[in-house]
VMD Tcl script that draws the C-alpha trace (Angstrom):
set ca {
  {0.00 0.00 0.00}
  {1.84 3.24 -1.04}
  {0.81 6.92 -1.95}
  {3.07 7.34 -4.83}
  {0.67 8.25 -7.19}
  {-1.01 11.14 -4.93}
  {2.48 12.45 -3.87}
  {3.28 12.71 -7.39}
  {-0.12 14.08 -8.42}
  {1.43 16.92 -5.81}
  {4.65 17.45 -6.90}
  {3.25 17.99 -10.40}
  {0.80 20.58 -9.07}
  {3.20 22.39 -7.46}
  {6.01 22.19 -10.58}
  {2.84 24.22 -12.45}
  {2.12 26.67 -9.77}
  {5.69 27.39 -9.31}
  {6.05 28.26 -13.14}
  {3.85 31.40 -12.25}
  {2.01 33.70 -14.65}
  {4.13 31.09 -18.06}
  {6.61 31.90 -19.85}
  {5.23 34.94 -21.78}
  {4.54 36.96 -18.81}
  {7.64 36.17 -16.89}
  {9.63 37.37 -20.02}
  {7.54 40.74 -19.66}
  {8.45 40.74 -15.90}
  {12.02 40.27 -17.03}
  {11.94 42.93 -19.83}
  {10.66 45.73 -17.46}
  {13.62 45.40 -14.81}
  {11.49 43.38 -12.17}
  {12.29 40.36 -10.01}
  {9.64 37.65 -10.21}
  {8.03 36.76 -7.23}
  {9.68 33.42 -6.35}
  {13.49 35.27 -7.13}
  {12.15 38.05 -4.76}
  {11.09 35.69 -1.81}
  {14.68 34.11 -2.53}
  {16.66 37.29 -2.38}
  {15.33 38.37 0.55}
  {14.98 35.63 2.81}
  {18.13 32.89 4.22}
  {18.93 30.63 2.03}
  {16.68 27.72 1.52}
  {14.43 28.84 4.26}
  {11.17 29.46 2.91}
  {8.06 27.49 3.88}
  {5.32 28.22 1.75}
  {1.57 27.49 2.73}
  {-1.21 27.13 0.03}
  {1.74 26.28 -2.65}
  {-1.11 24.65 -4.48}
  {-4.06 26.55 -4.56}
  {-5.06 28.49 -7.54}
  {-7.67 27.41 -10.38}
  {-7.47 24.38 -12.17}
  {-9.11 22.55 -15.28}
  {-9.80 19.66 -15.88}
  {-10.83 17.24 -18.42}
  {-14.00 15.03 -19.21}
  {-12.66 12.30 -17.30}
  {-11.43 14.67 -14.63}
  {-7.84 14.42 -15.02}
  {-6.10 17.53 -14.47}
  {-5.05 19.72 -17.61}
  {-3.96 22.89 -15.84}
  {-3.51 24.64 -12.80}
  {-3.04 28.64 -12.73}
  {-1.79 29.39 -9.01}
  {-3.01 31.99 -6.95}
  {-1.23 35.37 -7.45}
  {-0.30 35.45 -3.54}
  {2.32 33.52 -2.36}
  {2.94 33.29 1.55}
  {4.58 31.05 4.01}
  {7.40 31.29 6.78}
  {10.97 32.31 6.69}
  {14.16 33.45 7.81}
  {15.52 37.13 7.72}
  {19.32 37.03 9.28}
  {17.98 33.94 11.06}
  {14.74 35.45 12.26}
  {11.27 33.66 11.92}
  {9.39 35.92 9.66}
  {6.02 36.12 7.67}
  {6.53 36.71 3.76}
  {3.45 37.66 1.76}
  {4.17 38.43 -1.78}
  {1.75 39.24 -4.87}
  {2.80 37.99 -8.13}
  {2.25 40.17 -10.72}
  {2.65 37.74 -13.58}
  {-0.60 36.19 -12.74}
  {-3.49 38.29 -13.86}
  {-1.38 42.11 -13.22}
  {-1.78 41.11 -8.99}
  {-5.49 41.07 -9.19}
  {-7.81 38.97 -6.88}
  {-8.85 35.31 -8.52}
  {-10.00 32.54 -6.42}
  {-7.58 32.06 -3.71}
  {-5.72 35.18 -3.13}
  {-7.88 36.60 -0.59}
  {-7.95 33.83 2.14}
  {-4.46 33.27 1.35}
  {-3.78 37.36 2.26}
  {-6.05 36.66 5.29}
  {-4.15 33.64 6.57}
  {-0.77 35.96 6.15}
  {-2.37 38.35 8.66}
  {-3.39 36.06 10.77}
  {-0.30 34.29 10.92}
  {1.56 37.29 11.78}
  {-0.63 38.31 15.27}
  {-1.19 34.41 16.34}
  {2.61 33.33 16.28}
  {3.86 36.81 16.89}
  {6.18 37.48 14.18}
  {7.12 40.26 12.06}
  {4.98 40.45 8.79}
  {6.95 41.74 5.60}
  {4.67 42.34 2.30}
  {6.11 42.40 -0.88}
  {3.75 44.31 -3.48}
  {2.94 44.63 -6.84}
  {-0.28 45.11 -8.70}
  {-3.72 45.61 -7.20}
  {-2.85 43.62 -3.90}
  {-6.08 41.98 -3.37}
  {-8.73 44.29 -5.39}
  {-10.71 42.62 -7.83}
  {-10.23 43.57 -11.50}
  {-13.68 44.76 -13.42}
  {-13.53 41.32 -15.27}
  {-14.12 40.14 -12.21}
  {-17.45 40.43 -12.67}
  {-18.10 38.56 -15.82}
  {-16.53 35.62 -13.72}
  {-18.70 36.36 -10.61}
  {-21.65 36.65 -12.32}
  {-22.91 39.68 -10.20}
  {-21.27 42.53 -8.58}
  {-20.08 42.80 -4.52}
  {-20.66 45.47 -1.63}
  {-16.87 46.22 -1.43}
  {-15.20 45.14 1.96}
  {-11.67 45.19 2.85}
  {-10.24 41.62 3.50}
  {-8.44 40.90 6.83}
  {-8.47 44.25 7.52}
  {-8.96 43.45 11.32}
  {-5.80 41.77 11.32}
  {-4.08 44.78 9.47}
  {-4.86 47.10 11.87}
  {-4.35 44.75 14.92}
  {-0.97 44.15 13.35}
  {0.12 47.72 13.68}
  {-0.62 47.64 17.43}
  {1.12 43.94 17.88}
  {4.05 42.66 15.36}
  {6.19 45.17 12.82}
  {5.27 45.38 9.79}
  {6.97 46.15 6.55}
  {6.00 47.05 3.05}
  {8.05 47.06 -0.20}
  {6.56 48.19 -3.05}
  {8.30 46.49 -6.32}
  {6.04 47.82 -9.11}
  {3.00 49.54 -9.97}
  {0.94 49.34 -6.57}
  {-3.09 50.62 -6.67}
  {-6.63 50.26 -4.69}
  {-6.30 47.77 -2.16}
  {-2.41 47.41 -2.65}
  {-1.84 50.69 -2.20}
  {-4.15 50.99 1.28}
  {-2.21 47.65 2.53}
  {1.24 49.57 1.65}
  {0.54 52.33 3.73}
  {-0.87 50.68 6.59}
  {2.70 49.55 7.66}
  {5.55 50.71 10.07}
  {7.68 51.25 7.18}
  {7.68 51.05 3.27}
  {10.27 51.25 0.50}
  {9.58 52.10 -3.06}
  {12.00 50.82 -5.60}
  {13.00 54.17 -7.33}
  {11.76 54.38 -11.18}
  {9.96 51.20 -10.92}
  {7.59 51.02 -8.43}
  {4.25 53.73 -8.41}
  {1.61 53.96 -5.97}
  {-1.79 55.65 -6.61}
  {-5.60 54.99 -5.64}
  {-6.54 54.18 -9.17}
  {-3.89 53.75 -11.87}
  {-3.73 56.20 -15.57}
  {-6.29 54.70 -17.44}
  {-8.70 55.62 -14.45}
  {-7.49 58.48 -13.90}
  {-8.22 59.51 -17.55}
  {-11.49 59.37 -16.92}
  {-11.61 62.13 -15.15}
  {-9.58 64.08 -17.48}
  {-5.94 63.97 -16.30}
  {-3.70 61.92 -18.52}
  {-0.40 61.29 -17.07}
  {1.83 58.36 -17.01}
  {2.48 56.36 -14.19}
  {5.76 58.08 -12.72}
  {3.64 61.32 -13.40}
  {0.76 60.23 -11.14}
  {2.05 58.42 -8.24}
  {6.08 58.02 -8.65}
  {8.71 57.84 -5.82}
  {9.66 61.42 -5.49}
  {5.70 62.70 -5.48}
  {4.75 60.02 -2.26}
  {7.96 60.33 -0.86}
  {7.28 64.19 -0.67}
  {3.70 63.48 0.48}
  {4.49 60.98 3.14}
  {2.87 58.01 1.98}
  {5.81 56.40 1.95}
  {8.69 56.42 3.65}
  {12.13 55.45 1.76}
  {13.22 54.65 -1.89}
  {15.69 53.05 -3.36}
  {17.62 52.53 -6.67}
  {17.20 48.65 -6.72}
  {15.14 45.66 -5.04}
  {18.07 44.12 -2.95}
  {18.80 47.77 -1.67}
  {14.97 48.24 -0.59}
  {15.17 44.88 1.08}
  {18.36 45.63 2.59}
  {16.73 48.48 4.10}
  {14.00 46.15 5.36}
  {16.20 44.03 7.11}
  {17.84 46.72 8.84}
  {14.48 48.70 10.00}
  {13.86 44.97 11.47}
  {16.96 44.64 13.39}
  {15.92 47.34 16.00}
  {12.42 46.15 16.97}
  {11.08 42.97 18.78}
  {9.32 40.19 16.94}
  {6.28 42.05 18.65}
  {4.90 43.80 21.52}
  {5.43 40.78 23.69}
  {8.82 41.14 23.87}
  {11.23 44.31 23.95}
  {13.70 45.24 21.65}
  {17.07 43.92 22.66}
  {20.52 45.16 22.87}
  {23.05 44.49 20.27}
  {26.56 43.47 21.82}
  {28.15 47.17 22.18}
  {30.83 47.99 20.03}
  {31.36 51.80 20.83}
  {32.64 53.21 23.95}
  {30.00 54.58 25.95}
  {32.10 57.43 27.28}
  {32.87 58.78 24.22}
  {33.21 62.39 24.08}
  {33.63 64.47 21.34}
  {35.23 68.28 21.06}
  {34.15 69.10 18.23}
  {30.84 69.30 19.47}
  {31.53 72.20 21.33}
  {32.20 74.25 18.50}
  {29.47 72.66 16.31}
  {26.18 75.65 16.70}
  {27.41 79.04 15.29}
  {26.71 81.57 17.81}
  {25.34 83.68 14.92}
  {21.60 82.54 14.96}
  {21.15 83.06 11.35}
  {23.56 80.42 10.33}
  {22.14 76.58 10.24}
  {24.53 73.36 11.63}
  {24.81 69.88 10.39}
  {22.65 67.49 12.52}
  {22.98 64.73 11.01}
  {26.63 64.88 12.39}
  {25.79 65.58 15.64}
  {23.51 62.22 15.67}
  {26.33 60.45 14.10}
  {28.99 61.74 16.95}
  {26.54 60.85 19.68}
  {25.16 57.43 18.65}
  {26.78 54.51 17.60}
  {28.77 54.44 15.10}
  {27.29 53.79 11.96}
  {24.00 52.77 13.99}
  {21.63 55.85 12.58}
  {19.12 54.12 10.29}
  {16.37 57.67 9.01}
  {13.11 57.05 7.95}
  {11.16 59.45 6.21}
  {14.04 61.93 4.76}
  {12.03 63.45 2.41}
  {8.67 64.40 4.39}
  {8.31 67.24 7.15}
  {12.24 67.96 6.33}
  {12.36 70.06 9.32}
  {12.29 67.57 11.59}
  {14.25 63.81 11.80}
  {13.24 60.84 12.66}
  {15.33 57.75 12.98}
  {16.16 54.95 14.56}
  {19.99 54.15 16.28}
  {21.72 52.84 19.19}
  {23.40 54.02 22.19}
  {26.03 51.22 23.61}
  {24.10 48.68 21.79}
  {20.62 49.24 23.52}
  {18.21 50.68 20.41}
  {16.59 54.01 20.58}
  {14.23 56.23 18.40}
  {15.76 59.29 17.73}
  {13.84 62.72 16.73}
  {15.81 65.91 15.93}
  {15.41 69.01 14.26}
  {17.06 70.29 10.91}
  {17.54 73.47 11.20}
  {18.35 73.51 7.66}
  {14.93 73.29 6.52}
  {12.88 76.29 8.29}
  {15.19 76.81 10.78}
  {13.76 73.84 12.51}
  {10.28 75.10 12.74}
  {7.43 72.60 12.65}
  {4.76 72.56 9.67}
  {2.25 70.65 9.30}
  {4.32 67.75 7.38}
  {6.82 67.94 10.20}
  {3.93 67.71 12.86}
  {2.23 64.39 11.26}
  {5.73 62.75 11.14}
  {6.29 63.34 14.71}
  {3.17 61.91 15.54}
  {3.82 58.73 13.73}
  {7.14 58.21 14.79}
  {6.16 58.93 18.75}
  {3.05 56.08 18.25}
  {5.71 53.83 16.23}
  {8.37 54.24 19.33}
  {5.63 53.74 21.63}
  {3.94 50.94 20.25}
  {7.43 48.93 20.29}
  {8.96 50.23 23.57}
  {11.39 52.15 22.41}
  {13.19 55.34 24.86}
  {13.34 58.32 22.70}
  {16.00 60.84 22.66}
  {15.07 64.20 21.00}
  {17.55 66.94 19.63}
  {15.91 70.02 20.07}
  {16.20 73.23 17.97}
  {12.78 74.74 17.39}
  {12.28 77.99 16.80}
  {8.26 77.41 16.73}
  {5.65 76.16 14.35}
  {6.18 78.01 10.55}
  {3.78 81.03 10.01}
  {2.33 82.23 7.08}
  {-0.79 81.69 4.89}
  {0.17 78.43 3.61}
  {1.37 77.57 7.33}
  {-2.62 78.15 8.26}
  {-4.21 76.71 5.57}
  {-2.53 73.51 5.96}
  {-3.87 73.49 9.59}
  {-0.19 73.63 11.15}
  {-1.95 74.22 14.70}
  {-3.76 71.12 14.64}
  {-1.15 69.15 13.72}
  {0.84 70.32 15.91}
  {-1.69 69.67 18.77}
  {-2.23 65.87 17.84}
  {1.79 65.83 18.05}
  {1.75 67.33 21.54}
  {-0.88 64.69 22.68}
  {0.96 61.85 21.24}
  {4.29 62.93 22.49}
  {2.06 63.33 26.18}
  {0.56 60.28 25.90}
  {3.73 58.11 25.27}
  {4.88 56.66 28.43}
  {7.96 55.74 27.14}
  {11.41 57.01 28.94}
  {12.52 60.36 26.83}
  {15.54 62.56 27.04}
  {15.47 65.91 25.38}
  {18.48 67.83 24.19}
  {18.00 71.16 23.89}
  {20.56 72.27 21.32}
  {19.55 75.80 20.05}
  {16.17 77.93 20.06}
  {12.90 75.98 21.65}
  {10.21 78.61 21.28}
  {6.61 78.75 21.56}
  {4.03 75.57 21.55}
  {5.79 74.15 19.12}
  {9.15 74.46 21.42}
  {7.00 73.17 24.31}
  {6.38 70.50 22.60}
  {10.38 68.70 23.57}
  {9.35 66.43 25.67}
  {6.01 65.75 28.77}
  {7.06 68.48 31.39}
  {4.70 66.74 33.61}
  {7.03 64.28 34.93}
  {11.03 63.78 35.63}
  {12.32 66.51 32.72}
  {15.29 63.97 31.66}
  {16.68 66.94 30.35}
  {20.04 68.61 29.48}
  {20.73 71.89 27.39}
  {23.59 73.10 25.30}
  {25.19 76.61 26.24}
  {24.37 77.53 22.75}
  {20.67 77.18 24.56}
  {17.70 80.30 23.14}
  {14.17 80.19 24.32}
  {11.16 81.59 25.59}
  {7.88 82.48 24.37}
  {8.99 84.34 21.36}
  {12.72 84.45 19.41}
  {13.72 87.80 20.93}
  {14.17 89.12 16.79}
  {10.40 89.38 16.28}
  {9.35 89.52 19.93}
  {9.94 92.91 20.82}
  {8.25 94.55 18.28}
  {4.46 92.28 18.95}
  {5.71 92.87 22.39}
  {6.32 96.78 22.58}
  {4.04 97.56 19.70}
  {2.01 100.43 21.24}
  {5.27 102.00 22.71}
  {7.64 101.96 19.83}
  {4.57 103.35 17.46}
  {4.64 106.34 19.50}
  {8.53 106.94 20.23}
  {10.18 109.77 19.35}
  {13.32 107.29 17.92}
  {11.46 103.33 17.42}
  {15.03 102.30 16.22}
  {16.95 103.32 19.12}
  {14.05 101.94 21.43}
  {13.87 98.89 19.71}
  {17.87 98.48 20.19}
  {17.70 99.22 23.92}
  {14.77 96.75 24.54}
  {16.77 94.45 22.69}
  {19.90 95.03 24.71}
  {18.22 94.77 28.05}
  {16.46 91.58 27.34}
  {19.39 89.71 25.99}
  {20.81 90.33 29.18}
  {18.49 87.94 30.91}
  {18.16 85.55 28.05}
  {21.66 83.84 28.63}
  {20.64 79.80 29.51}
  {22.76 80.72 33.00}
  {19.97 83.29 34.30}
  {17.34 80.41 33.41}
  {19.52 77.22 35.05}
  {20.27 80.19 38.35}
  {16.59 79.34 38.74}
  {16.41 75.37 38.13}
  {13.98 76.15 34.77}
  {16.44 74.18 32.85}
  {17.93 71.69 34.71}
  {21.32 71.19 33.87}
  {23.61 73.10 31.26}
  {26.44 70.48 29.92}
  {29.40 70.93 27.62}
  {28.01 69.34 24.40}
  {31.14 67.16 24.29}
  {30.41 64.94 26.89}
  {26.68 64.39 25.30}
  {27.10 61.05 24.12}
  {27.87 59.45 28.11}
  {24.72 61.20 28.95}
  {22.88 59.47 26.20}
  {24.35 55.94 26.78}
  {23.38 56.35 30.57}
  {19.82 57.51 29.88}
  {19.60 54.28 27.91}
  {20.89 51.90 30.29}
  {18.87 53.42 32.71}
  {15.52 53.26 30.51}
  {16.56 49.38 29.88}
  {14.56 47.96 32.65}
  {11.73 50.50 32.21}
  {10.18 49.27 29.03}
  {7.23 46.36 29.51}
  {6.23 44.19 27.31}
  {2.37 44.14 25.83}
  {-0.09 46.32 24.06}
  {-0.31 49.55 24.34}
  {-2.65 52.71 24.14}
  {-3.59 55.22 22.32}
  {-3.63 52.53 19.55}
  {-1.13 52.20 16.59}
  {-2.64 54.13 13.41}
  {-0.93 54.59 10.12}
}
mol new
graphics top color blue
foreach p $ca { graphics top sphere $p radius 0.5 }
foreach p [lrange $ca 0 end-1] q [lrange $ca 1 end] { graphics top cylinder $p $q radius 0.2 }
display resetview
């Protein structure tokens, strides 16, 4: 007695599924500079690894006598893997099979992904192309009737954000469903020139009387700049690369905490030329980037989001091996100031530290929310506010920095003043309610209109309040809390975080996740 003839019947069912879209259309895959779906899941994932689930399912034919004559597999594949020798959950579409669209089995196989993810507790990474999910119009010839649209396992998407990280590449053109599923991650990667993203594709879109091409409508550089995404990259392996490192500083989910990497900096660190780093002439910007890179560990920085809310940065790093989330100011862009852009990434980034336990460390230099018509009309204020009350609702340990100017609400907005201020300042330290420049004059407005010499009362003011706006006359009075040489920033940093170590806990947390 012997199942040969089954086990065979299998292997030749999964020899078809495994050929993909045929020939023809993995040529056209080829000819447009994209990885197939199978040479994806290999590229990304440890060798040999891969355990896929539902490697047979798809639509078959058949016969008269009911002998099988064809199988066309289900443009989802999904199963377990290793990333750098961590369990992970790979869920890829395959474009060569009907251009990513739904057909019989993609949707419960996209469901089971989900669920997979939350119920063993392991990071979810989506590789997209196509529609993601979303049935095609000729779906309904095969249907014989149309559907009330729903969004499958969208429960588990969401619960995902608040439980396991989740990644999404996007590897070619992604719209409808794909493109909601893309964005409902921690982070996503486009591939640069070959990847788009929209809510409905050109041909669509014409119908309303815009024709542009793809790039036109929904390239890397327009979502990058609109924040629907978060990185690009030239190539696939460099977007996956990217993937792997984003990975390397969370947990597998909120059940655990992100560990420590074995340290390979001294913690005690100091660096002079930090000290010399913030022109004392206020009009003249710094580099921050190399301040984060002096004060971290080396070659530890990993920044999401470059290219949205440039004002501000957000990034992940490490401080003697123990992972942080780092937000700083740019004072390159606005001098720092917060729009509304730079107000929505802080928000994300707080939840996204929150959510996975991570202490945050914040470089402060902001001279206030930007001003200005276009400041108002994109709401800045409100922004800002939902910023404030997920940076005071984050019960995460936090350490503020204040480098420069911290002005205003938006100034206020360094850190929860409620509790311990973990808190050091620079001597290059400026703040108050208003920069002193425009202050006097909204301040003194009644008086200088009616001086006999504005100028030299304007000068005078000016002198007598710099006077008592040195960061000495505020620490004489314990409203800053300690003033350090900004050499000897980096100890500080790696103590905060071996302090913080034992502070995280494990679980869910609240305010939920959102994307």
């Amino acid at each position: 007695m012997s199942w040969k003839d089954e086990i065979e019947e299998l292997r030749k069912r999964q020899a078809l599924t495994r050929a993909m879209g045929g020939p023809e259309k993995l040529e056209r895959q080829r000819a447009a500079g994209r990885l197939n779906v199978r040479e994806r899941i290999a590229l990304l994932s440890d060798e040999g690894s891969f355990r896929e689930i539902g490697s047979i399912a798809g639509t078959a034919s058949y016969d008269e006598d009911g002998k099988l004559t064809g199988l066309m597999p289900a443009n989802c594949v999904f199963g377990r893997a290793k990333v750098r020798g961590r369990d992970v959950v790979l869920v890829a579409d395959d474009f060569t099979v009907r251009g990513g669209a739904a057909d019989a089995a993609i949707v419960e196989k996209q469901i089971q992904a989900e669920a997979m993810a939350r119920d063993l507790r392991l990071p979810l990474l989506r590789l997209i192309e196509g529609t993601g999910g979303g049935g095609s119009v000729k779906s309904i010839l095969d249907m014989g009737a149309t559907y009330v649209p729903f969004n499958p396992a969208w429960d588990l998407v969401v619960e995902n954000l608040e439980t396991v990280p989740v990644v999404s590449l996007l590897l070619g053109p992604v719209a409808g469903l794909g493109a909601a599923r893309a964005v409902s991650s921690h982070y996503s990667v486009m591939v640069q020139g070959q990847a788009q993203m929209f809510v409905a594709g050109p041909p669509v879109v014409a119908g309303i009387g815009e024709h542009v091409t793809k790039e036109e409508l929904g390239g890397a550089d327009i979502q990058l700049a609109a924040g629907a995404v978060d990185d690009a990259f030239a190539s696939e392996a460099e977007a996956m690369e990217a993937a792997r490192w984003f990975l390397s500083y969370l947990p597998n989910s909120v059940h655990e905490l992100p560990a420590r990497t074995t340290p390979k900096d001294d913690p005690a660190r100091t660096d002079p030329a930090l000290s010399s780093i913030v022109p004392r002439d206020k009009r003249y910007a710094y580099d921050m980037h190399a301040i984060l890179a002096s004060t971290m560990d080396k070659g530890s920085v990993f920044e999401m989001g470059r290219n949205f809310g440039q004002s501000v940065i957000t990034a992940f790093a490490r401080l003697d091996g123990w992972p942080v989330a780092v937000v700083a100011s740019n004072p390159k862009v606005y001098g720092g100031g917060w729009t509304a852009e730079a107000a929505q990434k802080v928000t994300r980034f707080i939840d996204l530290a929150e959510t996975f336990r991570l202490p945050i460390v914040h470089f402060v230099d902001i001279p206030g929310f930007v001003i200005g018509t276009r400041a108002e009309r994109a709401g800045t204020i409100r922004h800002g506010a939902r910023a404030l009350a997920a940076l005071y609702q984050a019960s995460v340990p936090m350490c503020a920095i204040i480098v420069r100017k911290a002005f205003g609400v938006a100034g206020a907005a360094m850190m929860n003043h409620t509790g311990f201020r973990y808190r050091y300042a620079w001597p290059s330290g400026d703040w108050g309610s208003l920069p002193l420049e425009g202050g006097v004059e909204a301040a003194f407005k009644a008086a200088l209109e009616t001086a006999e010499d504005p100028a030299a009362m304007k000068a005078e003011l000016s002198r007598q309040m710099r006077a008592f706006s040195s960061p000495f006359k505020t620490a004489e009075r314990f409203w800053v809390e300690e003033i350090i040489d900004p050499a000897e920033t980096r100890p500080l940093l790696t103590e905060f975080a071996r302090l913080s170590a034992p502070l995280r806990e494990r679980g869910e947390r609240k305010p939920r996740y959102r994307p």
